[in-house]
N, C-alpha and C positions, 0 to 999 in steps of 0.2 A: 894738687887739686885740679890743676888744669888737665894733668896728666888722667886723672882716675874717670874726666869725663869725656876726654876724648877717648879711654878704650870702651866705656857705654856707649857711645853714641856708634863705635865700632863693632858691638855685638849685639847691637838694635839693627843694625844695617847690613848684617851679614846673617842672621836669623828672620828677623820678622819684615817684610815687607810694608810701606809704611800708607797710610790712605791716599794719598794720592795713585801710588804705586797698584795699590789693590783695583782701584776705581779707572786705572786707565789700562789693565791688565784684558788679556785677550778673553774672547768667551769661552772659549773653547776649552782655557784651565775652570772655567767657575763652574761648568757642566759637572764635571767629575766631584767635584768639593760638594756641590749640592747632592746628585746623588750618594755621595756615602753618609755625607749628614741626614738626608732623609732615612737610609737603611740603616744609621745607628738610632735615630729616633723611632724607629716602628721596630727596633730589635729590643728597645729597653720597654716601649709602650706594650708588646706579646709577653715579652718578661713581668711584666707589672698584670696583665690582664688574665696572664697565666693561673694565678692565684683566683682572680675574680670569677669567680664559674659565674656567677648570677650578669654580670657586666658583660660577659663573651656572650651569652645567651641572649642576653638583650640585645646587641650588638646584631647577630647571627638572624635573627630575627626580623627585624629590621630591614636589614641588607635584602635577604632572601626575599621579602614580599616585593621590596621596591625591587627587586630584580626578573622575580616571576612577570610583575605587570609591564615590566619593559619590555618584556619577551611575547607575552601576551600582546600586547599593542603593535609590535614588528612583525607579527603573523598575521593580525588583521590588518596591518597594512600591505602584505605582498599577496597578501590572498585577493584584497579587494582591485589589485593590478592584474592579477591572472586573468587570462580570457583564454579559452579552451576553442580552439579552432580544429576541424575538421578537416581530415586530410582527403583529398581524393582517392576512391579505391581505383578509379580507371588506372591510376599511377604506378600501381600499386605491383602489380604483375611484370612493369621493367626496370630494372633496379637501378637501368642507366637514366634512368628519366627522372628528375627532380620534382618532386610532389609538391601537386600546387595547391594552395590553401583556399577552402572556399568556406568562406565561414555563412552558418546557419541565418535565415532570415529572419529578422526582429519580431520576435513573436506579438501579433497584434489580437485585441479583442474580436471574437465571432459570436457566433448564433450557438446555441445548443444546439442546433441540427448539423454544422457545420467544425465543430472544434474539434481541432488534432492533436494528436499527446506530440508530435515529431513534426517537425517540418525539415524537407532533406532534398537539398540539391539536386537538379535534373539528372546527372550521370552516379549519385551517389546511395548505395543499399544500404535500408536498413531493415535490421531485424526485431522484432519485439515478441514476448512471450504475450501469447493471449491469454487473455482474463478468465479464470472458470470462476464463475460467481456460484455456481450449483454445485454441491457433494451431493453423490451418489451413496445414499447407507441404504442397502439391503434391507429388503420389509422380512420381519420374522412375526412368527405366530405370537399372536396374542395368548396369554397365559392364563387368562381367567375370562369369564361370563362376564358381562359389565350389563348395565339396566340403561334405559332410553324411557323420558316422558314424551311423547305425543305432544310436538307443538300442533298449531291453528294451521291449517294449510298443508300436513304430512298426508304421506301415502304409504304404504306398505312397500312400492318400488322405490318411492326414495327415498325410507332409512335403507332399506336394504345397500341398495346404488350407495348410497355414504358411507356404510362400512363394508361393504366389497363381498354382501353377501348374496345366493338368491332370493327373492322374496318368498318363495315356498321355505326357508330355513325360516326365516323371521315366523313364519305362520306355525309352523312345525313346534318350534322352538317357545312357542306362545298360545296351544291349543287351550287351555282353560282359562286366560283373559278373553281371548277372542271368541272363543267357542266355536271355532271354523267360521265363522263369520267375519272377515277380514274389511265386508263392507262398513259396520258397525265401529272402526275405530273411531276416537273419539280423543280431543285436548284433555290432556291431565293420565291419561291411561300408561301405568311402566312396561315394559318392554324389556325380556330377556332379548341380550344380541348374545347369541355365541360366537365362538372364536373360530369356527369355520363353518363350512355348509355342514347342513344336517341336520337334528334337530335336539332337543333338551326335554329330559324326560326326568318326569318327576314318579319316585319308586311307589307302586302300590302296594299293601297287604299280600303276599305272596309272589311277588316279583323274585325274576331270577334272573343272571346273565343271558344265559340261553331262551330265555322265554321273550327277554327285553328284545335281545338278539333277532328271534324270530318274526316280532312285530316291527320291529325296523328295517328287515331283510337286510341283514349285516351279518358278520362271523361277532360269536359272544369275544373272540378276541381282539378288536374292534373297540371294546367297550374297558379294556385294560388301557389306559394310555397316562399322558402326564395331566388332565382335566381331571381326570376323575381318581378318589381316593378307595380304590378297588385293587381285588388280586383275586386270582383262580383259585377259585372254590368257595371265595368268602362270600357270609350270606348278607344278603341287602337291605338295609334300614329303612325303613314306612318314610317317605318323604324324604331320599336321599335324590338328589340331584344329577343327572350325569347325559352328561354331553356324549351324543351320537353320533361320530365324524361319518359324512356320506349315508345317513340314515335315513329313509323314505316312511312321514307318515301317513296320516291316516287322507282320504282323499276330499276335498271341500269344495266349493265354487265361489271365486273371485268375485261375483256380483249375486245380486239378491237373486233369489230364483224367482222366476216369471207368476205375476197372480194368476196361477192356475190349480185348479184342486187335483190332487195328486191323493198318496195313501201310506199311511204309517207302519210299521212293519205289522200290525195285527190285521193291516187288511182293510181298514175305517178309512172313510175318504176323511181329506185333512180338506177344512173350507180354503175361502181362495185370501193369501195376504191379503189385508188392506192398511192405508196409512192414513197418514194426516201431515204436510207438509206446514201448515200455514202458522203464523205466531198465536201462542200461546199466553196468557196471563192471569197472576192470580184471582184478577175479577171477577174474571170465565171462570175458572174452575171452583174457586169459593175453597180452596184448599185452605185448611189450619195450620198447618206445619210441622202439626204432629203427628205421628205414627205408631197405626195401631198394626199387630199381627197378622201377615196375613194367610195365615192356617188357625187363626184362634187359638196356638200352643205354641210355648218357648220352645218346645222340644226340638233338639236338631239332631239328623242326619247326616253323617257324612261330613262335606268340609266346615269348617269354621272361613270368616274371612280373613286372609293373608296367614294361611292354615300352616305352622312348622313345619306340617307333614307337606304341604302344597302352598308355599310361598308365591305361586303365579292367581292365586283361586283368588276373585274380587268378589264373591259374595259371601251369603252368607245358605246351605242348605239344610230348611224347615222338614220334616216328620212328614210324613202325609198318606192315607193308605191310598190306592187307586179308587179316583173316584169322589174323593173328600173334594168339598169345597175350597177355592181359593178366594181370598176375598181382596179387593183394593184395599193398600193401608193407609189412604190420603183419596181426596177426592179431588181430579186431573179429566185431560184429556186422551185418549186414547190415540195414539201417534203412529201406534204397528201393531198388528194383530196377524199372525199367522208361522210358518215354519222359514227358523232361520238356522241351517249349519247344527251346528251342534248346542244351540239352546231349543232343536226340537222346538215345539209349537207354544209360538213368547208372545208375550202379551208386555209391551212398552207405554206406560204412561207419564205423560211431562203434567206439572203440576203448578204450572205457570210461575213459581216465585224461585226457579234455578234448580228444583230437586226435582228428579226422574226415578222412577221405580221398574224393575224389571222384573216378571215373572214369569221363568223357563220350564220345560219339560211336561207342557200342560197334557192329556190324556181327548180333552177336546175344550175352546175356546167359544163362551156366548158372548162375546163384545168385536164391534168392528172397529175400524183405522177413524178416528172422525167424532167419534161416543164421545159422551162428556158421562163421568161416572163419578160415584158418589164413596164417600167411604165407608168400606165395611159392605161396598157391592160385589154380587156372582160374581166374579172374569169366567170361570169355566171349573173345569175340575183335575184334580192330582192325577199326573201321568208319569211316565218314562220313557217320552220321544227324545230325541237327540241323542245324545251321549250320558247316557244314563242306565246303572246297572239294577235301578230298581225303582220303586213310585218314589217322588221327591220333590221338593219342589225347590230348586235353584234362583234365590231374590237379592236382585241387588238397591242399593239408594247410592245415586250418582248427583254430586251437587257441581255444576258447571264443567261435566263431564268426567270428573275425578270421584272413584268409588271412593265410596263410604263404609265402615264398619256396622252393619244394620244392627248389631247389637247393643250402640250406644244410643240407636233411636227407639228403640223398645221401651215402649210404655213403662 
């Protein structure tokens, strides 16, 4: 017995080392003991997790975020250490010379008249790309006619000046609104602009290239371009439209003509204009509102208002033989009495409650500028002065300067 535990205590003492012996044992054995026990314990836990796909993945997971924001947080902290200093370029040209740091002045609050994008050391260049705030895009032709209403305060130079035209195209381009009377514009009135100088011609009964051509002193090929839906030889629709690049028409005067009696192409002295400046109201004139014919026949002539055939025409033109009576359709004051452009010898009455009546191409005129007339009174008699290819009478109704369809005010 004595024997069996003394060779135990003999092969306790020759194998295992006993705690005392562990606990007073050098570090430097415990180091290695630990790490191999730790790489058997993360060798059996990879073996065990090996299996767990869903545990690795949470695991992985995990790690990877707290590890991104670690990284994320040590870049803003080396970044918030950086300071960007400025090296001398005087330096810069001797390579034996050691570049001296001059770092940029602490940028302080200024003035908007005073604030610099750079602040840069007395010996140091810099360079900066200057600011194009403007592109340059090339103007190209307009492609189509566009319309213009007549504000309060327009001229004929400045729509023109606005769209980059002469004001003779505006006029050109607008002969049967205006009737060569350019002085006569008015708030509310549309306005062909074409798309360059020249002028806008609306096709008559018998129109032709060549004939278009020859009243606009232009070549008829000229008259082929990308505006107009034409071709050589094709014949021309009653009311086609078509734009006249550099076309010269007919000739008019910028301002009223002077109250002088003058003489109409038959040779008949024409009386002297006269007007009526002053305010107008329906008290004075005792006008009704309503409107009666002023040929005493629906019968028309010629255009209709804002006619298919002639989309620029603002009236409406009545039947009339030379000679026939015209009569006021409303009872007004007489505001213009004599020859204006191409409404030949007109006769303008304002009717004090906003609506104006005009009646053109008279043969001869018995009312002057100043009348107070009555409805259903003489004005004069049916002619074919101005622009007029035969007796007619050209009437418009203008309510605060914007024509009217005289055919919805017919009795």
């Amino acid at each position: 017995m004595t024997l069996l535990r003394f060779r135990s205590k003999l092969i306790m003492d020759t194998n295992e080392p006993s705690i005392m012996e562990t606990a007073s044992a050098d570090k430097s054995r415990l180091v290695p003991r630990f790490v191999s026990a730790a790489l058997a314990k993360g060798i059996v836990w990879a073996w065990r997790l090996q299996n767990d796909r869903q545990a690795v993945a949470s695991l992985l997971g995990r790690y990877s975020a707290h590890f991104g924001v670690l990284i994320l947080t040590l870049a803003l902290i080396l970044i918030g250490r950086v300071t960007l200093t400025p090296v001398s370029i005087a330096n810069v040209s001797n390579p034996n010379t050691a570049a001296v740091a001059e770092p940029l002045a602490t940028p302080t609050l200024a003035s908007a008249s005073s604030v610099s994008r750079y602040v840069a050391a007395p010996n140091q260049i810099l360079i900066a790309r200057e600011a194009l705030p403007h592109t340059n895009i090339p103007e190209r032709v307009r492609l189509e006619v566009i319309t213009y209403t007549i504000q309060s305060g327009d001229t004929i130079y400045g729509i023109a000046w606005n769209f980059g035209l002469s004001p003779y195209s505006i006029v050109w381009s607008n002969m049967e609104t205006l009737q060569g009377a350019p002085w006569h514009i008015q708030p509310g009135l549309t306005l062909f602009i074409p798309p360059v100088d020249g002028a806008y011609h609306t096709v008559a009964e018998g129109d032709t290239l060549e004939s278009i051509a020859a009243t606009y002193e232009v070549s008829a090929t000229d008259l082929i371009n990308v505006w107009n839906e034409v071709e050589a030889g094709q014949a021309l629709a009653e009311g086609q439209l078509l734009v006249i690049p550099n076309g010269t028409g007919a000739d008019f005067d910028w301002e009223a003509p002077p109250a002088v009696s003058t003489s109409t192409s038959t040779g008949r002295s024409i009386p002297q204009a006269t007007s009526y400046n002053g305010s107008v109201s329906a008290a004075m004139t005792g006008a009704s509102g309503y409107f009666g014919l002023p040929t005493g026949s629906y019968a028309v002539s010629g255009w209709t208002f804002a006619d298919p055939r002639n989309p620029g025409h603002i009236g409406l033109d009545y039947r009339c033989r030379l000679g026939d009576y015209i009569y006021a359709s409303d009872s007004g004051m007489v505001i213009f009495s004599g020859w204006s452009g191409g409404y030949g010898l007109l006769v303008r009455v304002d009717h004090g409650n906003g609506f104006e009546t005009r009646y053109a191409h008279f043969d001869s005129i018995w009312v002057t500028g100043g009348q107070l007339v009555t409805q259903g009174q003489v004005l004069g008699q049916c002619g074919t002065t101005g622009w007029s290819t035969g007796p007619h009478l050209h009437y418009e109704i203008r309510f605060g300067g914007v024509p009217q369809d005289p055919k919805i005010y017919e009795p």
